[in-house]
C-alpha positions as CSV (number, residue, x, y, z in Angstrom):
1,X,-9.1,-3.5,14.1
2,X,-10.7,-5.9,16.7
3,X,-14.0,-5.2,16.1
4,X,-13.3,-6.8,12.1
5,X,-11.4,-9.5,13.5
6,X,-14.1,-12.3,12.6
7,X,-15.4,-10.2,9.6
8,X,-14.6,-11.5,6.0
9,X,-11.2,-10.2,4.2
10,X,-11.5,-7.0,2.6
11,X,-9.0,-8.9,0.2
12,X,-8.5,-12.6,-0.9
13,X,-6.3,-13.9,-3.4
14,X,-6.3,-17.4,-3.7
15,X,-3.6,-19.4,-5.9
16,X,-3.2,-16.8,-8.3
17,X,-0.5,-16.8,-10.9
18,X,0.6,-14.8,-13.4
19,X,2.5,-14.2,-16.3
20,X,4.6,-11.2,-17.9
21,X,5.7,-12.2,-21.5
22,X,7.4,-15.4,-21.1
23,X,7.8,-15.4,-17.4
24,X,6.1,-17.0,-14.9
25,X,6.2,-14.8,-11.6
26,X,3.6,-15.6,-9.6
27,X,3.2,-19.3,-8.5
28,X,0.2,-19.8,-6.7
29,X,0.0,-17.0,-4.4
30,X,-2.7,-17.1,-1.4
31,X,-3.5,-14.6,1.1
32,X,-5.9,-12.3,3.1
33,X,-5.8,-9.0,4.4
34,X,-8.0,-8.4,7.1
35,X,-10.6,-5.4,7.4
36,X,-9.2,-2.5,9.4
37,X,-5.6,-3.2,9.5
38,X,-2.5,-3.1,8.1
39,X,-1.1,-6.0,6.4
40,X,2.4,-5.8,5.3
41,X,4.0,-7.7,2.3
42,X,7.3,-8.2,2.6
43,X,10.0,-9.8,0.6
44,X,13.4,-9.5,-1.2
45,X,13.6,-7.6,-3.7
46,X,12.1,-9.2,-7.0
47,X,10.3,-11.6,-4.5
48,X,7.1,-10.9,-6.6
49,X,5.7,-8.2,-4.8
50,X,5.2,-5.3,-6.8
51,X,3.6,-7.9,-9.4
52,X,1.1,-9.1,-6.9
53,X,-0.1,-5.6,-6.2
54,X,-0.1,-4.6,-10.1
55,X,-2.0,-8.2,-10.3
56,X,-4.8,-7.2,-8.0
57,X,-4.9,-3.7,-9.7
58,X,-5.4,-5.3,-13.3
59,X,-3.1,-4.1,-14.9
60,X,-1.1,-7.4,-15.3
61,X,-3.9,-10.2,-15.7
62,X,-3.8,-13.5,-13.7
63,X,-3.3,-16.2,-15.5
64,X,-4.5,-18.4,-13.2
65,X,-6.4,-18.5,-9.1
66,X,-8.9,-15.7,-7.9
67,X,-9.2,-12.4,-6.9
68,X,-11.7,-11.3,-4.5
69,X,-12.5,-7.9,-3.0
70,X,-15.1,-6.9,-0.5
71,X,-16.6,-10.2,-1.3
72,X,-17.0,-9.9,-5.3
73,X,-14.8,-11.8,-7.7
74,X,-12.3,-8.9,-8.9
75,X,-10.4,-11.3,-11.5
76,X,-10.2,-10.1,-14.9
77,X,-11.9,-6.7,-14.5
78,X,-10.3,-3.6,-16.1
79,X,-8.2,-1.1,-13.5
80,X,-10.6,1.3,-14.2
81,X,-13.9,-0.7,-12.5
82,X,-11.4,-2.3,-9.8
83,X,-10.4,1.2,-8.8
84,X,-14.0,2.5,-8.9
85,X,-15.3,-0.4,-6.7
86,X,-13.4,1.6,-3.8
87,X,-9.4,0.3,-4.2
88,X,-6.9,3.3,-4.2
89,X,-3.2,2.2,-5.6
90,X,-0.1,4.4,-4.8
91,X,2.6,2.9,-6.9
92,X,6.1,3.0,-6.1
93,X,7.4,5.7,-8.6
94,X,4.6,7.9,-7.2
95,X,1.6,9.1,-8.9
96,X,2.1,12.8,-9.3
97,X,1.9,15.4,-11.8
98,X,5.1,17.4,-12.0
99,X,3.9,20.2,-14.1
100,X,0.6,20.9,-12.3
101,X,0.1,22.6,-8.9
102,X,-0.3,20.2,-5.9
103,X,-4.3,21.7,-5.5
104,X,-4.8,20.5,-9.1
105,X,-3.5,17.2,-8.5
106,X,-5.4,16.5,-5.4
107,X,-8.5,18.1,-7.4
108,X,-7.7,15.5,-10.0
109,X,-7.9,12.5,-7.4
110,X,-11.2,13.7,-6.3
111,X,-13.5,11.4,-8.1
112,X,-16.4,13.4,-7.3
113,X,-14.7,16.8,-9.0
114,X,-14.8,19.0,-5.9
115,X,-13.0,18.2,-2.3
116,X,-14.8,17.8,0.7
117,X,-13.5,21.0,2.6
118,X,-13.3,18.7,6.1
119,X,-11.5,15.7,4.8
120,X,-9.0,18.5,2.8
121,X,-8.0,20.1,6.5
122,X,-7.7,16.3,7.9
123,X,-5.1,15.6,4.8
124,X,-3.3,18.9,5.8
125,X,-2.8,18.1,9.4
126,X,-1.0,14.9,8.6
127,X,0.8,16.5,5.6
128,X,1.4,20.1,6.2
129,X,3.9,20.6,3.7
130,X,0.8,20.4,0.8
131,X,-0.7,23.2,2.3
132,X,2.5,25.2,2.5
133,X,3.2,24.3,-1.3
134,X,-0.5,24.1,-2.4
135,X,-0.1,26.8,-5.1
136,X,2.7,25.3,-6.0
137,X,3.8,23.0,-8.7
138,X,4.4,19.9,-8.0
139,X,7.7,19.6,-9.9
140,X,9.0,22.0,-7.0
141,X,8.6,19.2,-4.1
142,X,11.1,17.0,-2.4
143,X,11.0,13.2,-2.7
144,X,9.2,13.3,0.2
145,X,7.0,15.6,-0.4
146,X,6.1,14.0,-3.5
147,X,5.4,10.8,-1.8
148,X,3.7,12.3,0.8
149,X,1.2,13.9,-2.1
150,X,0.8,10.7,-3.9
151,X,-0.6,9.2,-0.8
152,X,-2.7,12.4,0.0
153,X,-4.0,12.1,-3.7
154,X,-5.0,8.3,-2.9
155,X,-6.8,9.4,0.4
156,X,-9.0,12.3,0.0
157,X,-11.8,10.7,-1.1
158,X,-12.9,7.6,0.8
159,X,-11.6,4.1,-0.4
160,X,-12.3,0.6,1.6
161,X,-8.6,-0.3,0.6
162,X,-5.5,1.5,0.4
163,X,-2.5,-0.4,-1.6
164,X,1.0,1.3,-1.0
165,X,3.8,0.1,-2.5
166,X,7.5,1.1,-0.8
167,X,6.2,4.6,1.0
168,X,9.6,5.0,2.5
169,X,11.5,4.7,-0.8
170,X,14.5,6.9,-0.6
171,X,13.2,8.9,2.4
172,X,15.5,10.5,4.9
173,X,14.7,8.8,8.9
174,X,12.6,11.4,9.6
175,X,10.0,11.7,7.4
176,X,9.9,7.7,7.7
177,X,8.7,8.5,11.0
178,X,6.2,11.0,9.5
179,X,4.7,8.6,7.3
180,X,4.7,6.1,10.4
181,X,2.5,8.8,11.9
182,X,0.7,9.1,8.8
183,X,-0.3,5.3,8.7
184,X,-1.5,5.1,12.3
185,X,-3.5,7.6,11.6
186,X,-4.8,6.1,8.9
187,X,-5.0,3.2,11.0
188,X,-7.7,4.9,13.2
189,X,-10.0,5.5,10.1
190,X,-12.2,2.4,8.3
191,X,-9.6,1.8,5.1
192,X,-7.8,-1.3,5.3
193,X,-4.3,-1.1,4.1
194,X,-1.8,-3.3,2.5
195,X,1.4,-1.7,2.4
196,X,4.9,-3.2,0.4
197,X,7.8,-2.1,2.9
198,X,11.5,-2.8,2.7
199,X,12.2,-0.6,5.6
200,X,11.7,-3.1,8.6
201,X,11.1,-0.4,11.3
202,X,8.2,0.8,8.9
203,X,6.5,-2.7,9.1
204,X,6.9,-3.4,12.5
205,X,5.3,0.1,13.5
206,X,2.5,0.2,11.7
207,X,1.8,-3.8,10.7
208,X,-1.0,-5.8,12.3
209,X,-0.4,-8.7,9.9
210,X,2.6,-9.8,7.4
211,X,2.5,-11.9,4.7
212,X,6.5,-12.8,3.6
213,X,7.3,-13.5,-0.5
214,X,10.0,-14.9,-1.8
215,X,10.7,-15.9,-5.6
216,X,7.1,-15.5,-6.3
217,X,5.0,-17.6,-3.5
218,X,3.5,-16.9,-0.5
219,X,6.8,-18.7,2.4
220,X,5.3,-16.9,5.3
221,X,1.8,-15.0,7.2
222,X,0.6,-14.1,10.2
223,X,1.0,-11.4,12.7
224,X,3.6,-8.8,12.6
225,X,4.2,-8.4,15.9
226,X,5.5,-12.1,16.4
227,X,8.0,-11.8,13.3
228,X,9.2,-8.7,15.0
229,X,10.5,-10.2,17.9
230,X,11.6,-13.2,16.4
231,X,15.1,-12.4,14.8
232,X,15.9,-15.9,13.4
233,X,12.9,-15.9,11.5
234,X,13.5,-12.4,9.9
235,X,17.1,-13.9,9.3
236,X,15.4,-16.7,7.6
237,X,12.7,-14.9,5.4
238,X,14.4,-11.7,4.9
239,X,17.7,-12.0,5.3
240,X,17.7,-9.1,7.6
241,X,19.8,-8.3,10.7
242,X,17.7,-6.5,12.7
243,X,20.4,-3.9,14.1
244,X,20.7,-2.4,11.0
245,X,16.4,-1.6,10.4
246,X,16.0,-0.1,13.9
């Protein structure tokens, strides 16, 4: 991550707002994630975050403020071009096919059409499980497999920016420490990441920066490591006690 530290943002929103019907949740929300890392976006639930990922996506519209990724103004264009221009999104209900085999959903994310035989072995060593079941439907996979192939699907071909939203959903301790494994690997590679976490062990192992929402606006950023070690604040923005997210 160093080596981008005085680089421009991969990502920049800038007092964006939007609207869903007649509801106003985003007010004014501002924030960058750097190139190379992993910025975390935490938050209660119905802080706003889920909305601020589907707002950069474009598939809710801002209503208001600025988008800006890899230094061109994203606001307003169609999911389809903001995908192409080299985002990857892994909503949180997972993006999987249930009724085709897990080789024709990751031939499916393959923009291209065909997989790069290399970068298919590199996927398999942090997710053995899709080899194992490659044949298989996907219908056939745990939770955790599934969510392990929607990420898989988002990563085999090359993408500047990976948006994750609540990876550890549902999952049992120990495949939350697989996909911990999974994002420092990741790490090591030239994506930048913004990842939505509730699990607090999650964010503080893989997060180089946080920003913190609450009803809708932006209440906290900087790095994770400091909010890690600083209990009151977690108390204060998240309403956590840290005992219980070890």
């Amino acid at each position: 991550m160093h080596e981008h530290a005085n680089a421009e943002p991969i990502l920049r929103l800038r007092d964006v707002q939007t609207h869903i019907g007649p509801y106003h949740i985003l007010h004014g929300v501002s924030f960058e994630v750097p190139r190379g890392g992993v910025t975390m976006l935490l938050g209660r639930n119905g802080a706003g975050k889920t909305t601020t990922l589907r707002t950069i996506m474009g598939l809710w519209r801002a209503s208001a403020g600025t988008v800006a990724f890899d230094g061109a103004d994203i606001t307003g264009h169609g999911t389809p071009a903001i995908a192409q221009a080299g985002i990857a999104y892994v909503p949180e209900n997972m993006s999987v096919f249930s009724d085709l085999t897990v080789a024709e959903n990751m031939w499916l994310a393959a923009r291209s059409g065909a997989i790069d035989a290399q970068r298919l072995e590199w996927v398999f060593r942090m997710f053995p499980a899709l080899k194992t079941f490659w044949q298989q439907r996907a219908g056939v996979l745990s939770g955790g497999q599934k969510q392990m192939l929607s990420v898989a699907r988002a990563i085999i071909e090359p993408r500047k920016l990976l948006i994750v939203d609540e990876p550890t959903k549902g999952l049992a301790p120990a495949i939350i420490q697989n996909m911990i494994a999974v994002f420092r690997e990741l790490k090591q590679t030239d994506v930048s990441i913004l990842l939505v976490e509730q699990n607090f062990h999650m964010a503080k192992s893989v997060g180089d920066t946080v920003v913190v929402m609450d009803d809708g606006r932006i209440v906290h950023a900087g790095d994770m490591a400091a909010l890690a070690q600083d209990d009151t604040l977690q108390q204060r923005l998240l309403g956590l006690s840290l005992a219980a997210h070890q």
